[in-house]
C-alpha positions in Angstrom: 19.9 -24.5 54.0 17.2 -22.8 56.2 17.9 -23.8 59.9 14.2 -24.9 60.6 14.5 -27.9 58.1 13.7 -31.4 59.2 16.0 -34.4 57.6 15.0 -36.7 59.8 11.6 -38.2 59.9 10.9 -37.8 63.5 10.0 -34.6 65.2 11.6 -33.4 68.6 9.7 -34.1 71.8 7.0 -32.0 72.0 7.6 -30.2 75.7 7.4 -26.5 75.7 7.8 -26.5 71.9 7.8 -22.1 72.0 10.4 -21.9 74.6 12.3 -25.1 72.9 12.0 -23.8 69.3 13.3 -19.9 70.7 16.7 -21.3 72.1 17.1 -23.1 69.5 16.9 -20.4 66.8 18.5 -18.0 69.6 21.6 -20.6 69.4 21.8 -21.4 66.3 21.3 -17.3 65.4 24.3 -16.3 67.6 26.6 -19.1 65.9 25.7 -17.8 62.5 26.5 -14.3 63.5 29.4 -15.2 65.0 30.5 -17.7 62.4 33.1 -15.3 60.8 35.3 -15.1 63.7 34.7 -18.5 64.5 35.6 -19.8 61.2 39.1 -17.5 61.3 39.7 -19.3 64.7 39.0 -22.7 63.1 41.0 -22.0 60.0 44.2 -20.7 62.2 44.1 -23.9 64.3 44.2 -25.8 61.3 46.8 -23.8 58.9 48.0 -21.7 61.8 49.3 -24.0 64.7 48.0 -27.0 63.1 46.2 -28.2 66.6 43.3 -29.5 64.3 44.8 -29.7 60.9 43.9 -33.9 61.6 40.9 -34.5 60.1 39.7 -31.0 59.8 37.0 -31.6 56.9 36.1 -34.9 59.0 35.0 -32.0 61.8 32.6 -29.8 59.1 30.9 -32.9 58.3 32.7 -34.5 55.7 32.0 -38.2 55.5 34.9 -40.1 56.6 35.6 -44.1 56.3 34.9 -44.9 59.7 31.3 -43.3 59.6 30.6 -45.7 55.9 31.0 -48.7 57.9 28.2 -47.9 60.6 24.9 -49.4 59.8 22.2 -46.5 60.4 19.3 -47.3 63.0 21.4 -50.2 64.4 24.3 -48.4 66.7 25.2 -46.8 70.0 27.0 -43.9 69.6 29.5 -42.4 72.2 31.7 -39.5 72.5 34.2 -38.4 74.6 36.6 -35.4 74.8 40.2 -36.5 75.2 42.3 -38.8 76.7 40.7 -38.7 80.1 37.1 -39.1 78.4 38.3 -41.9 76.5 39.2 -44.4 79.1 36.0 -43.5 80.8 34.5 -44.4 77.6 36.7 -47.8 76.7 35.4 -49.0 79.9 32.0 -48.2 79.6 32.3 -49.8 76.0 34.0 -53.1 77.0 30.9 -53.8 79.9 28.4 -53.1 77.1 29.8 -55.3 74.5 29.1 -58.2 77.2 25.7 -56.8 77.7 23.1 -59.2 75.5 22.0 -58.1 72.4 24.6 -55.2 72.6 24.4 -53.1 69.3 27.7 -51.8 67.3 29.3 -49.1 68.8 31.5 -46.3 67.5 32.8 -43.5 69.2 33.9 -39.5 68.6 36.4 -37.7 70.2 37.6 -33.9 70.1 41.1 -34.1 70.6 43.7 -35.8 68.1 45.4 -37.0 70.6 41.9 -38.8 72.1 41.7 -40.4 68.9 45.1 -41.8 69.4 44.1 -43.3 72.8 41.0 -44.6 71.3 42.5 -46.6 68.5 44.7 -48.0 71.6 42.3 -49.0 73.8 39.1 -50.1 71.3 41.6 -50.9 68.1 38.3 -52.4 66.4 36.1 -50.0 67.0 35.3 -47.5 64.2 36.4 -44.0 65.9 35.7 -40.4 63.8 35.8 -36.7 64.9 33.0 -35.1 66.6 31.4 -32.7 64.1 31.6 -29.0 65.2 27.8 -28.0 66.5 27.0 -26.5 63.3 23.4 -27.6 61.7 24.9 -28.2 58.5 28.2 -29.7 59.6 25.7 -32.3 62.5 22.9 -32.7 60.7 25.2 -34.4 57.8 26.7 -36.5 60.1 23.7 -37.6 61.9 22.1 -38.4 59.0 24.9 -41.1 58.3 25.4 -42.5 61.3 21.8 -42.4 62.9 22.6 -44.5 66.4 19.7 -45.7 68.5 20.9 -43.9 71.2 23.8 -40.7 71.5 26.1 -41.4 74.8 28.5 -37.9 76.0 30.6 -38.5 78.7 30.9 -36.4 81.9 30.4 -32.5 80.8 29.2 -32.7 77.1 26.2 -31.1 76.0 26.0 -29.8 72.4 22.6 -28.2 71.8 22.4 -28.9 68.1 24.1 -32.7 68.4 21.5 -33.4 71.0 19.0 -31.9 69.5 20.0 -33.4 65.9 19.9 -37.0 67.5 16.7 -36.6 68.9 15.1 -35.7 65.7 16.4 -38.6 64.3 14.9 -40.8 66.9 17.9 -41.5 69.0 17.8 -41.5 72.6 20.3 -39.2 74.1 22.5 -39.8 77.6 24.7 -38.2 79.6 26.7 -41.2 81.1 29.6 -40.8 84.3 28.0 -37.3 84.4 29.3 -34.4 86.5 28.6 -30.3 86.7 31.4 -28.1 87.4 31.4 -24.8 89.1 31.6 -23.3 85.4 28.8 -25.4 84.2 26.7 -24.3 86.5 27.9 -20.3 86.0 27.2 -20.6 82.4 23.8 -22.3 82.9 22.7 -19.0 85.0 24.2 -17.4 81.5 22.7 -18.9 79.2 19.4 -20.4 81.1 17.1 -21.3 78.1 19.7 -22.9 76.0 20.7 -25.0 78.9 16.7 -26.2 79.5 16.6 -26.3 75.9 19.7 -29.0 75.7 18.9 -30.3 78.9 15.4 -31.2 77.6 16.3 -33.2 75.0 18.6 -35.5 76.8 16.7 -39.1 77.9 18.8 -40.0 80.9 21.2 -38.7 83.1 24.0 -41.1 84.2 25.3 -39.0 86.7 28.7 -40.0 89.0 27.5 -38.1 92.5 24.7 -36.9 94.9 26.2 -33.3 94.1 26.3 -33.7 90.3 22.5 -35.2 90.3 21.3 -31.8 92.0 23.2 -29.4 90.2 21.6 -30.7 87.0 18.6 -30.9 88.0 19.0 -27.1 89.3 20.3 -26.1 85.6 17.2 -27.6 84.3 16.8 -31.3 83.9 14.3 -32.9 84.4 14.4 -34.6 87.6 12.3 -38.3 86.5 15.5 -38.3 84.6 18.1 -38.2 86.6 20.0 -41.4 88.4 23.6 -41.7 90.4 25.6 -44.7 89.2 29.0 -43.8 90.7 32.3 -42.7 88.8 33.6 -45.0 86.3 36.8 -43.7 87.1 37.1 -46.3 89.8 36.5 -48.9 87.2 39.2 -48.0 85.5 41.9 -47.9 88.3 43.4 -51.4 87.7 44.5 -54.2 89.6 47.3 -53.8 91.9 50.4 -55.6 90.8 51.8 -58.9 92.5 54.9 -58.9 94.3 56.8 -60.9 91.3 55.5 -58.2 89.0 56.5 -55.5 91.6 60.0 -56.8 91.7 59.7 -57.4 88.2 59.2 -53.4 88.1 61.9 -52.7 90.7 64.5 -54.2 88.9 63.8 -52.7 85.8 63.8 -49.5 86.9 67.2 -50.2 88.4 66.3 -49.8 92.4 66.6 -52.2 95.6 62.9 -53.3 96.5 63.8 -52.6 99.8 64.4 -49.4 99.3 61.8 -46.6 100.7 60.6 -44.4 97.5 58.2 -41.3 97.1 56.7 -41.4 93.4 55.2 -37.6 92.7 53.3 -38.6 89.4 51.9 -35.9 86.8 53.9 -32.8 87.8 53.7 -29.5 86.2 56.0 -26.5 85.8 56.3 -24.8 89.3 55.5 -28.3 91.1 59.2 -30.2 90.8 60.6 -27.7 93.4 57.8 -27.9 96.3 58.4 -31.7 95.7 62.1 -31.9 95.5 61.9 -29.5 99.0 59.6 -32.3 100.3 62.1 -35.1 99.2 64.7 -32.7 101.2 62.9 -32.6 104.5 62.0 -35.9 104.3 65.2 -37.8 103.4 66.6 -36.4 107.1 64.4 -38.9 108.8 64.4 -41.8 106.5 67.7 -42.6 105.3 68.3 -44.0 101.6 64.8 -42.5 100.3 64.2 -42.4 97.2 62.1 -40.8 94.3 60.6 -40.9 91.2 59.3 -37.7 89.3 56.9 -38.2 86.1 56.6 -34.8 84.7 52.9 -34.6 83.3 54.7 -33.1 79.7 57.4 -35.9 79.0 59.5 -33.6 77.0 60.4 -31.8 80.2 62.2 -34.6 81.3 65.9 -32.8 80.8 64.3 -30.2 82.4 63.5 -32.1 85.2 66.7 -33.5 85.3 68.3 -30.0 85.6 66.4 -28.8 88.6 67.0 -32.2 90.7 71.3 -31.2 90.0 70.6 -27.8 91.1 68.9 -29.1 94.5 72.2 -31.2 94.3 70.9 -34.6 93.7 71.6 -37.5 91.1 69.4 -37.9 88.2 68.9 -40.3 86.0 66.0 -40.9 83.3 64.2 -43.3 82.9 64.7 -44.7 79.7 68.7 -44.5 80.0 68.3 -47.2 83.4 70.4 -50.2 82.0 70.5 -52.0 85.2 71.3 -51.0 89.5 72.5 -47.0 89.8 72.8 -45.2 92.6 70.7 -42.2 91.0 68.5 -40.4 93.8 66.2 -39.2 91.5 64.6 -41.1 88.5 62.8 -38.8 85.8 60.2 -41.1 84.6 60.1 -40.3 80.6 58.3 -43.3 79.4 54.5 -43.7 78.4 52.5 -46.2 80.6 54.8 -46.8 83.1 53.5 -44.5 85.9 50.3 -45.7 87.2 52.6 -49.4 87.7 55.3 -47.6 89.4 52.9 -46.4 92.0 53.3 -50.0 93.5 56.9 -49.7 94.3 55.8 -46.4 96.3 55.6 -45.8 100.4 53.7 -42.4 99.3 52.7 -40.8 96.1 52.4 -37.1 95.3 49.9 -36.3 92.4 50.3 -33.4 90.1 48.3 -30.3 89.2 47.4 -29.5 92.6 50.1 -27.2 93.5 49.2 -25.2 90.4 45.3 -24.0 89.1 45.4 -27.6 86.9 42.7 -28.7 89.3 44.6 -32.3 89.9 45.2 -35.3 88.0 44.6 -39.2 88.8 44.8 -39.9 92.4 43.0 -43.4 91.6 46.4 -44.9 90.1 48.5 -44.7 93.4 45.6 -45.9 95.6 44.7 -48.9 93.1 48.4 -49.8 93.7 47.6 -49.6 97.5 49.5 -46.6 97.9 48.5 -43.6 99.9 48.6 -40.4 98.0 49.1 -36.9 98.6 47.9 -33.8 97.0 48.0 -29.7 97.1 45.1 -27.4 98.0 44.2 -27.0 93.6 41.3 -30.0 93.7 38.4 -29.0 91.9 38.8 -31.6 89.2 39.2 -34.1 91.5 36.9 -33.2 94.4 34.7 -36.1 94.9 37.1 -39.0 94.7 39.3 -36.9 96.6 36.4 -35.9 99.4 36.2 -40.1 99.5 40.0 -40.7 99.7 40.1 -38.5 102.4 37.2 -40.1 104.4 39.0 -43.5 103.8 41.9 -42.3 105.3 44.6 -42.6 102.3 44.7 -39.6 101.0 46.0 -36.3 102.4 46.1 -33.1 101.3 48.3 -30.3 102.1 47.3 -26.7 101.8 51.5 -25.3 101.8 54.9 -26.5 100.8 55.5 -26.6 104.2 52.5 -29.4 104.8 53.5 -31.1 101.7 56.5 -31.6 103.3 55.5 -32.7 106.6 53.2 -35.7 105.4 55.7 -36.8 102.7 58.4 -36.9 106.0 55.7 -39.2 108.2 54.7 -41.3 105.0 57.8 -42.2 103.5 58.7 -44.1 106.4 56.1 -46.7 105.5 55.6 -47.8 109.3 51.5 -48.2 108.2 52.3 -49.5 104.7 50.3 -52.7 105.0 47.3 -50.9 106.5 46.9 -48.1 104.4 47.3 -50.5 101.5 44.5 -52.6 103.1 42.3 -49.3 102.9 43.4 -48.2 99.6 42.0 -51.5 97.8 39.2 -50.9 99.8 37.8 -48.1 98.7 38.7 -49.2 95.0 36.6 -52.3 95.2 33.7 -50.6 97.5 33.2 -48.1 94.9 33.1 -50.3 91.8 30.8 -50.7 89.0 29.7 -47.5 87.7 30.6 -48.7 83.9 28.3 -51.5 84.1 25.6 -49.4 85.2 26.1 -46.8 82.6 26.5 -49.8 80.2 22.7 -50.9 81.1 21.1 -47.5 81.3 22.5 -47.0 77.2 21.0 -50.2 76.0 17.6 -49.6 77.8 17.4 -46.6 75.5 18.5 -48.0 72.5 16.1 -50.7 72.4 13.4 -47.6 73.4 14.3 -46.4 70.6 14.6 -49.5 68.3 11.0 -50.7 69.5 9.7 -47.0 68.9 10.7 -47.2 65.1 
């Protein structure tokens, strides 16, 4: 198949068509010369270590059941990454199914185990693997499914998916968009692929200020571009009563009077700075104490381990039968954490302490819970700048600092107004799904009305 072949019937957009058509062969030349090695990479992941042996012929364009059951011309297509791109998705998904004259939906994800949260949270909704961004591997695909209008969530741009829909006649969005540092260094890379990609996208549904300029800088077009906020704030939750929090308390085998430090989503290396924390902190507040959720459950003997050699009790989670005495509970059950927040005076979050770049602080400060976090924040930056402004987040730049705000916190002398604050800047930030909802169907019926 020659790479310059249409099979749709539209053409692409016509602006700059030299400089458009020159990335893309330049793009689509450097995959094919470097399809050898990828395809050994690809064939060890799936025969090798089997990390995308699940529906591996589905990913090279092979037509799988889901995709049979989409009516062409007639959907909205999203796709997400993983687990985290998922929920962003779900919620985006359930405020445009309320939208009128919402179209089907289906959605793609990268990871196996995104497809696993996807089937969880949307169990109706027909769910398939991105393609890999091959021409013959996308252009099959997009033939099949041919949506109104192409949705990627947060960092996803694929040149020849993008450019594949928009030959078709889709619209294409970026929707909850943000630009990382390493976005924007490969964009200085790889400028004209980048304009190229950039070009083709309709809308950009971006989450911050920051994020609007950077894409624009990279080479969007600016008429394009809109903030909507971070969906991320959409998906925090509501916080839980106080039956269900006692509820919660009793299950998990503690006193609800007792004060409690919950350090959610640790890593390897970041058990110790918080167990040292717990240390200095239990000296002023007697009776403290904690809950670690380990952000790979099958640490949780591990875990266990290192709280006896700080000499502590340990118990896990899922061997709680009733009241113990444990001092340390190693949390080592799915979807239990972002609930236990509520019975917290403070809440550590993980990968901060390490180069993860952090995890959720939303889920302690949805539960009205002030959280605290290391100096690793990149991931996090924005809702973290906020949390920070609001006043219920701190973050600590040492051990030594961890330790010191964990001490003041735990006490829970300013629970009730910190908790105030917290829900505040859930509520007050609100509603970026719903936007991003809107801006997708505004394109789709573009695109419907334009066939």
């Amino acid at each position: 198949m020659r790479i310059e072949e249409d099979l749709c019937e539209k053409p692409p957009h016509p602006e700059n068509p030299d400089s458009r058509r020159s990335a893309f062969l330049a793009y689509n030349a450097a995959l094919t010369a470097l399809s050898p090695a990828l395809l050994a990479w690809y064939g060890y992941r799936v025969f090798g270590n089997g990390k995308s042996r699940e529906g591996w012929l589905e990913r090279l364009g092979w037509p799988s059941k889901a995709q049979r059951e989409i009516v062409p011309r007639d959907n909205v297509w999203l796709h997400a990454v993983s687990v985290g791109e998922v929920t962003v998705a779900a919620s985006i998904l359930r405020e445009y199914a309320a939208l009128s004259g919402a179209y089907s939906t289906e959605l793609t994800t990268t990871t196996s185990t995104g497809r696993v949260m996807a089937h969880k949270l949307l169990p109706h909704l027909p769910v398939f693997y991105l393609p890999v961004d091959m021409l013959p591997a996308v252009r099959s695909v997009m033939k099949r499914v041919q949506p109104l209008c192409l949705a990627l969530c947060e960092k996803e741009l694929w040149p020849n998916l993008i450019n594949e829909a928009r030959r078709c006649g889709a619209a294409v969005a970026v929707v909850n968009g943000q630009v990382s540092d390493s976005t924007v260094e490969k964009a200085r890379r790889f400028g004209s692929i980048y304009r190229w990609a950039l070009g083709n996208v309709d809308r950009f549904v971006m989450q911050y200020e920051v994020d609007a300029q950077r894409i624009v800088e990279m080479g969007a077009p600016e008429e394009r571009v809109a903030v909507a906020g971070n969906t991320k704030f959409d998906e925090a939750g509501e916080p839980l009563t106080p039956d269900e929090a006692l509820e919660l308390s009793r299950a998990c085998g503690v006193d609800p009077a007792d004060a409690l430090v919950v350090a959610g989503s640790t890593n390897p290396g970041e058990e110790g700075v918080v167990l040292r924390a717990f240390q200095a902190a239990r000296k002023r507040t007697a009776g403290l104490r904690l809950v670690i959720a380990p952000r790979q459950i099958e640490r949780a003997d591990e875990v266990v381990e290192e709280c006896r050699g700080y000499g502590y009790s340990a118990i896990r989670r899922s061997a709680v039968t009733g009241g113990h005495t444990a001092d340390v509970i190693v949390l080592d059950t799915f979807g239990e954490l972002a609930r236990i927040y509520r019975l917290a005076n403070v809440a550590f979050v993980g990968g901060t302490f390490i180069d993860k770049g952090g995890h959720n602080i939303l889920q302690p400060l949805a539960q009205g819970v002030p959280v605290t976090f290391g100096p690793y924040d990149y991931k996090i930056r924005d809702i973290a700048a906020r949390a920070l402004e609001a006043g219920v987040a701190y973050q600590a730049q040492t051990p030594e600092d961890l330790a010191k705000l964990i001490t003041e916190l735990a006490t829970g002398e300013r629970r009730q107004s910190l908790y105030d604050k917290a829900l505040a800047l859930i509520q007050s930030n609100q509603g970026a799904s719903k936007r991003c909802a809107e801006e997708i169907q505004k394109l789709a019926e573009r695109a419907k009305g334009s066939m």
